[in-house]
C-alpha positions in Angstrom: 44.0 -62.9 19.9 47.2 -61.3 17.7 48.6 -58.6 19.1 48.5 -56.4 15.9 44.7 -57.5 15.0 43.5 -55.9 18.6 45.9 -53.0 18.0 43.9 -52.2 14.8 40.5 -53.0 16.1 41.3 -50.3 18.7 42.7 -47.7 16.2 39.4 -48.2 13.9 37.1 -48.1 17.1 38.7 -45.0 18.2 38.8 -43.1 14.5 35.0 -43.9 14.5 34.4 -42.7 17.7 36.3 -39.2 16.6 34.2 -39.0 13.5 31.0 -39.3 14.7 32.1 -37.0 17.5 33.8 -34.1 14.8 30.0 -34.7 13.0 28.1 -34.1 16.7 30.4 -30.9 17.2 29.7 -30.0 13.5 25.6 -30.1 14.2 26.5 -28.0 17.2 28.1 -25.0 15.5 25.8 -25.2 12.6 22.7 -24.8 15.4 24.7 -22.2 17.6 24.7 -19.9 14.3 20.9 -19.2 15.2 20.0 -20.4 18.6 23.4 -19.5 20.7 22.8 -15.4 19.2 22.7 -13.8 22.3 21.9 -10.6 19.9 19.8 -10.4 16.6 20.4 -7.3 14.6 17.2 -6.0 12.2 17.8 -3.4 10.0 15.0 -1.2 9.2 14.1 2.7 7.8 12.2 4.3 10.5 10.0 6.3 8.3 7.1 4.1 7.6 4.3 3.7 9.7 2.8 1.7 10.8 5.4 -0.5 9.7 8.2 1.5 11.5 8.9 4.9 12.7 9.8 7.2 15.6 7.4 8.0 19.1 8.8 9.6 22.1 8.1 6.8 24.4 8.3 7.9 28.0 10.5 10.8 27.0 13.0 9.1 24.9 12.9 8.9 21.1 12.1 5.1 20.5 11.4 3.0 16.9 8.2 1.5 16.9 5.5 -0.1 14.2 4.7 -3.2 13.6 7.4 -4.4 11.9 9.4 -4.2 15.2 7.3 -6.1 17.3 7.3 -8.5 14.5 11.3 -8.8 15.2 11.0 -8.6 19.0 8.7 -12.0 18.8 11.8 -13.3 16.2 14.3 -12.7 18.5 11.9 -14.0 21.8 11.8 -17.2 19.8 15.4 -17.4 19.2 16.1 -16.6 23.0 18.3 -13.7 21.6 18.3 -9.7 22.5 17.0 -6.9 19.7 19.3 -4.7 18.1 17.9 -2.2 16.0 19.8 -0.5 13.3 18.1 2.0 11.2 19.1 3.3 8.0 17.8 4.7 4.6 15.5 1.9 2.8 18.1 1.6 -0.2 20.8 0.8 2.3 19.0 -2.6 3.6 20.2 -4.9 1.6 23.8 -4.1 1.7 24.2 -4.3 5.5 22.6 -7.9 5.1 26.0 -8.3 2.7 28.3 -6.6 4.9 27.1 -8.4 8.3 25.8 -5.2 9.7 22.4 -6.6 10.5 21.4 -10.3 10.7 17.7 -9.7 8.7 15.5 -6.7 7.3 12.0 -5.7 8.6 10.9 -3.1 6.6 8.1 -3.8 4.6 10.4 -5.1 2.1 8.6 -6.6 -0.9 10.5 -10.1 -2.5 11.0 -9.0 -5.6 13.1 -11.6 -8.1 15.5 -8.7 -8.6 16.2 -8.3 -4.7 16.4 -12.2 -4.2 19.3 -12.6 -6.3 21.3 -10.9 -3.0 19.2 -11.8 -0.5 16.8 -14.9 0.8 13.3 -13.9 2.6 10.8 -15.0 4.7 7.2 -16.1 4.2 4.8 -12.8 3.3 3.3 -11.7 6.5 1.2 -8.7 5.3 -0.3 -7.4 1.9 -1.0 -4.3 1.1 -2.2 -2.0 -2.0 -0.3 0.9 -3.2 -1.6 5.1 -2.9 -0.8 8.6 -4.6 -0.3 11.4 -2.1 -1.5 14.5 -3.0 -2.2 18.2 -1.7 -6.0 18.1 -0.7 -7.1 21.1 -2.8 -5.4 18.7 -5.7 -7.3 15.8 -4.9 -9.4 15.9 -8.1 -6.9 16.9 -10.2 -6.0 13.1 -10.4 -8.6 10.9 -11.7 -6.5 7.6 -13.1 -3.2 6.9 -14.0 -2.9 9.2 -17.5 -3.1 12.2 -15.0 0.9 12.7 -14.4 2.4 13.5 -17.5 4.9 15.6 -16.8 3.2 15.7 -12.8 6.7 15.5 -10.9 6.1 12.5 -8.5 8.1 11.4 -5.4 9.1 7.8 -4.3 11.2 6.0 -2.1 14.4 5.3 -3.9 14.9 1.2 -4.2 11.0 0.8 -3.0 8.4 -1.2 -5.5 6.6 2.5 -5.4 9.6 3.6 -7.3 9.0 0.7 -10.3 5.1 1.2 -10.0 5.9 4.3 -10.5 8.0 4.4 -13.5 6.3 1.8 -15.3 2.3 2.8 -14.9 2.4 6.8 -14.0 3.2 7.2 -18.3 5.2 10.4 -18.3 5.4 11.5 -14.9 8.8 13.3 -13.8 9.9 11.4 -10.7 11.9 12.4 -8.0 13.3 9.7 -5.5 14.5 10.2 -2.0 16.2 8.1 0.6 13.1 8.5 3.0 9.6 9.0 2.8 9.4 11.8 5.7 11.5 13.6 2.9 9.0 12.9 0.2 6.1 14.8 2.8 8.0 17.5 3.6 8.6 17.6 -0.4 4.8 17.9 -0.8 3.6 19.7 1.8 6.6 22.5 0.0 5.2 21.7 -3.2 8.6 20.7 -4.4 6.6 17.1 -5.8 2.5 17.2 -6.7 2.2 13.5 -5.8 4.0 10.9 -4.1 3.7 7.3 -4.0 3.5 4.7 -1.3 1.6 2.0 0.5 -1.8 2.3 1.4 -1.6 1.9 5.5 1.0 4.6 5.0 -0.7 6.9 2.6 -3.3 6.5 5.6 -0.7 6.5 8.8 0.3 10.2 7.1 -2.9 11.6 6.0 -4.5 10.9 9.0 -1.4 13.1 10.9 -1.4 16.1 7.9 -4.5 17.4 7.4 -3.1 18.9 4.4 -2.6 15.8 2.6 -5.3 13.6 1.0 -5.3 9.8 -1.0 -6.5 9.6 -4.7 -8.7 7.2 -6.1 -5.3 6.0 -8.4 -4.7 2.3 -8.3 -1.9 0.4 -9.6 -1.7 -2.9 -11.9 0.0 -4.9 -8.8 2.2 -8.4 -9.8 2.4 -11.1 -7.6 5.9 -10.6 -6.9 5.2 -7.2 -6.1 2.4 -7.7 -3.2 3.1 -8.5 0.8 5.9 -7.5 2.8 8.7 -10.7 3.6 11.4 -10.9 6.4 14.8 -10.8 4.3 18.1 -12.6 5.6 21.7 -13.4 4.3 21.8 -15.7 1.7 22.0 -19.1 2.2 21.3 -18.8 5.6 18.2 -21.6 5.9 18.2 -21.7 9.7 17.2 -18.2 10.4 14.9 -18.2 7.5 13.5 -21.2 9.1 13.5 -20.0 12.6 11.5 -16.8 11.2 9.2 -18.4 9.5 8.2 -20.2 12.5 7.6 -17.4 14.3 5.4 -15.7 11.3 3.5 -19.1 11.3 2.7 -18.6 14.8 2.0 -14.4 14.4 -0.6 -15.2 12.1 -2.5 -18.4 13.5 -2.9 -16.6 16.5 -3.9 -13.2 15.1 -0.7 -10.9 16.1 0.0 -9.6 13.1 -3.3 -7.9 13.0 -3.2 -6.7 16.4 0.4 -5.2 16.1 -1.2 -3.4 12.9 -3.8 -2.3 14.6 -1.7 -1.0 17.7 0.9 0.8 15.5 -2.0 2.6 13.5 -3.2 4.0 17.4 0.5 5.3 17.6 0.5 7.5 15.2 -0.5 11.0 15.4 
């Protein structure tokens, strides 16, 4: 055989071999984004049960709710340790941006607005949406034409802040970074009403004897109901990887039993 036809049959043999070994590396690193994490970060704002807040735990201040054991099960699945990083609600998405955390549990709603930063997960949970009052001012709020000029507190970048504005007709709001805020502003009777999610209208009621739910509803889109895991843009593997896990949650009942175990932890 020529000399310089066996040369080349080698050289083309061996470039082939190198390709299809750069592509096998390739898969590697894009699967080592995800599985090789030996750390997960969730950001979340501790202030929300039963999705997520604060219990002495054996003596030592500890974030709990089920939104946490939601992201303990993520990062069992992915084989990786839980980091939690907390921070005010309108602060989430950011650190998504700025690589501070790797997702958001924090019964984040996927709003079209929100998805043009951020990608998110399948819904896991739906709720409906409450007004907080003072008990002896239960009454005093039949329907939604109740709050002109009622000043009303919200969570600042929550739906409750957009519900708010666009079906409370001439209510004054007020918006604050966290809802323990927007209780302490009502219990002070520095706000007449506040807004947020039914299980945590109920988490604080339940704990404040002081406070009481209306009979107000909202006018609820479907972009605007269920709470969705929310990750980096682009990033399809953890998105996948989550949704797996939620999949899993709710076929075997977890969801509903974290629910129901957070509610117990609240006082």
């Amino acid at each position: 055989m020529n000399k310089k036809f066996l040369k080349n049959i080698i050289c083309l043999s061996l470039i082939s071999i190198l390709g299809m070994s750069m592509i096998a590396c390739g898969k590697k690193g894009e699967s080592e984004k995800v599985t090789d994490k030996k750390k997960i970060v969730v950001g979340t704002s501790a202030d929300y049960p039963p999705y997520e807040f604060h219990k002495i735990i054996d003596g030592k201040d500890t974030v709990v709710g089920f939104d946490i054991e939601i992201a303990k099960e993520i990062a069992k699945d992915l084989g990786a340790d839980l980091e939690i990083n907390e921070m005010k609600f309108d602060g989430l998405l950011a650190a998504i941006s700025t690589k501070k955390v790797d997702m958001v549990l924090a019964g984040m709603n996927p709003t079209p607005e929100r998805s043009k930063s951020v990608d998110f997960s399948n819904i896991y949970y739906t709720a409906d949406h409450s007004v907080m009052v003072k008990k002896e001012n239960k009454y005093k709020f039949k329907d939604k034409s109740s709050f002109k000029g009622v000043k009303v507190g919200v969570q600042k970048g929550s739906i409750q802040e957009n519900l708010a504005k666009e079906q409370l007709e001439g209510a004054d709001l007020k918006m604050l970074g966290k809802v323990t805020e927007l209780i302490l502003d009502l219990q002070n009777n520095k706000v007449d009403a506040i807004v947020v999610e039914t299980p945590v209208a109920k988490a604080y009621a339940d704990k404040n004897k002081d406070i009481d739910i209306t009979g107000v509803t909202f006018n609820i889109n479907k972009e605007e109901q269920g709470s969705a895991v929310a990750v980096a843009k682009g990033n399809e593997e953890l998105k996948k990887s989550i949704n797996k896990t939620l999949d899993r949650l709710i076929k075997e009942g977890k969801i509903d039993e974290f629910v129901v175990n957070a509610n117990k932890l609240v006082e």
